[in-house]
N, C-alpha and C positions, 0 to 999 in steps of 0.2 A: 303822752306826747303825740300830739296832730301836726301833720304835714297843713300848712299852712300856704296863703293862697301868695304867687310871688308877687313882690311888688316892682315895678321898671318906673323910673322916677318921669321919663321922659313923656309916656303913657300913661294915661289913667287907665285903671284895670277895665272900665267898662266900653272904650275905645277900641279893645282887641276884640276880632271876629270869632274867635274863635273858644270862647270864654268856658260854655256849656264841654267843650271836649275836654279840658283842661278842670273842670270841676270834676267830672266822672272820673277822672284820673284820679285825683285826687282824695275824691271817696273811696274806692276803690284801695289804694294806698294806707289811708286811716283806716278800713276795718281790718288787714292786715296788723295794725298794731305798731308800737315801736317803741324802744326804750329812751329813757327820758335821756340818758346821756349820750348815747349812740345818736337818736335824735337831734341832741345840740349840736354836738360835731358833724353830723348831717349838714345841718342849717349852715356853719361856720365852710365847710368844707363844698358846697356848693356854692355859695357866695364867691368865691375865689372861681371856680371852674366858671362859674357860668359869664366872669367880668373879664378873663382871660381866655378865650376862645380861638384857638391857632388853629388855620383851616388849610388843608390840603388843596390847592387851588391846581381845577380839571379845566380850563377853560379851552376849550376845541371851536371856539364862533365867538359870533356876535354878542353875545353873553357876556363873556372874558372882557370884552373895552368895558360893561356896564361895572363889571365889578372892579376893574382898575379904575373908573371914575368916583365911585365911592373910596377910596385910599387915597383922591388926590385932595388938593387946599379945601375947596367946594364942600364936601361932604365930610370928608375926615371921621371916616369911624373909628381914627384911633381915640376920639371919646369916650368910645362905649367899650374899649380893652380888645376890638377885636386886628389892631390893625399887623399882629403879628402873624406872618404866613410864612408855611415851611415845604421842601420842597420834600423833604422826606416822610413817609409816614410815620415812622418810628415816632415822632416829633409831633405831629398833627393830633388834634380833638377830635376832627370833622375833616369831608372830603367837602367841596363846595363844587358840584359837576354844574359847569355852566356853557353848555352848549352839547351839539346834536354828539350822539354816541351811535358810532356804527359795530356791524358784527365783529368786525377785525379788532376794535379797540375795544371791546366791553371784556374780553378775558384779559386784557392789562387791570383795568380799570377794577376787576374786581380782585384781579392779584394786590394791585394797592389797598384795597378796600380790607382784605385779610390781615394782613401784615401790620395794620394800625393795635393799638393796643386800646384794649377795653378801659372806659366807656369810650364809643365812637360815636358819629354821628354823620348821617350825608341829608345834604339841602340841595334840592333838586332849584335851578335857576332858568328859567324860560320855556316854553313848552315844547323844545326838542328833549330836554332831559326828562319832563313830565309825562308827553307821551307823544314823542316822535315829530309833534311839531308840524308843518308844512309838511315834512317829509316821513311821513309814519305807512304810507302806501308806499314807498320805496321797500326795494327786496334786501338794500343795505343798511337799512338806519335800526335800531335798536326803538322798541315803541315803547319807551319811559324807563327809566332806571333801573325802575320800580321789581322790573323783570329780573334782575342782576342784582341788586342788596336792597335792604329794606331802607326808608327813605323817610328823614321823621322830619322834615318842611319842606316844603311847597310855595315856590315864588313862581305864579303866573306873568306870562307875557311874551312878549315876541320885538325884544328883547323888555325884559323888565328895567322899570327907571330904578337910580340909585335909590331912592325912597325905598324902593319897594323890597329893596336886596335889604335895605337897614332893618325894613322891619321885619322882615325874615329870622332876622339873623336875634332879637327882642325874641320871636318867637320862640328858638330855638335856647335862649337864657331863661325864660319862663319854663320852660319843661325841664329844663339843668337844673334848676332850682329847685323842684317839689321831689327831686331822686331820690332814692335811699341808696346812699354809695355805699356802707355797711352792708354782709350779709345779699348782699347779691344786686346790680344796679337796676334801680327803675325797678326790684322786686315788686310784685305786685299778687302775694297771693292772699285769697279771704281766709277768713277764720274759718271754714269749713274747708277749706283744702288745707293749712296748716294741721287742723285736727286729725285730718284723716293721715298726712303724712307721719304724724307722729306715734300713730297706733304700731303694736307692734307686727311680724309678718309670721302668720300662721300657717303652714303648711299642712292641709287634709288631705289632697290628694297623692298621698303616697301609693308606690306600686305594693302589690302584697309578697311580692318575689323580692325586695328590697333587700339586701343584708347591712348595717349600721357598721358593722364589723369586717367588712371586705373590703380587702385592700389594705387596713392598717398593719402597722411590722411591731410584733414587739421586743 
């Protein structure tokens, strides 16, 4: 069973920038392995996550109008499944941080960032949240997310057009797609780390003063 390359009906595969990172992922992925049922339900169970994506909306700027304009008539990503937003994390797929993050608000920001439930996901939205923006020499601004949770897209701009939030967001359902949600998410380990985890653990360096028998009561 191979992890397979995602398809976005809206996109031709060779359209997206980002092609080559998304294929090493994906090798990477396939030499790990997978079972051919686990596998299916993979394919079927990502399908679903990746057309239903509820985002945790962070908007602190200029940012926040780009991405309410994408929700309105004009753009309407509820095409693409993503137009459900919640304000709770418990609730959320993804946090969608779209604008500048200072030192005061980054420990809320990653207390919401915990409290979400696995798999998550955060999309960095114009380059205050990428890295600090205009204001990244300031002694209050946070210089990219990136600093505070790990950050799997990147929407360029100052402020980015709705275009660019949608295609973000395509990104972020191409890499939901190739997960292995079984057995651990976005698992990604080769056949030589697999091997070696499964060998057993051998203990040589015992002390010689050891007693096996100390301590038990009979």
């Amino acid at each position: 069973m191979e992890v397979r390359k995602p398809v976005i009906k809206s996109i031709p595969y060779g359209e997206f920038k980002d092609n080559e990172t998304l294929e090493k992922l994906i090798a990477e992925l396939n030499e790990g392995g997978a079972n051919v049922i686990l596998g299916s339900l993979d394919q079927v169970i990502n399908w679903g996550r990746s057309n239903s994506l509820w985002s945790l909306t962070f908007a602190t700027s200029c940012c926040g109008i780009e991405f309410m304009a994408v929700g309105c008539a004009r753009y309407d990503f509820a095409r693409f499944g993503f137009e459900v937003t919640r304000n709770s994390p418990r609730q959320a797929d993804l946090i969608m941080c779209a604008g500048t993050i200072t030192h005061k608000m980054a420990p809320v920001f990653k207390r919401l960032y915990d409290e979400m439930a696995d798999p998550k996901y955060v999309i960095a939205v114009g380059g205050c949240a990428i890295s600090g923006g205009p204001f990244k020499d300031s002694y209050h601004v946070v210089k990219g997310i990136s600093e505070i949770v790990p950050v799997d897209v990147y929407i360029p701009g100052c402020p980015p057009r709705p275009e660019a939030i949608m295609y973000g967001m395509m990104q972020l359902q191409r890499k939901v797609k190739i997960e292995k949600f079984f057995g651990g998410v976005n698992h990604k380990q080769t056949a030589e780390e697999r091997r070696e985890a499964m060998k057993p653990i051998v203990v040589t360096n015992v002390p010689k003063d050891f007693d096996p028998k100390a301590g038990q009561t009979e």
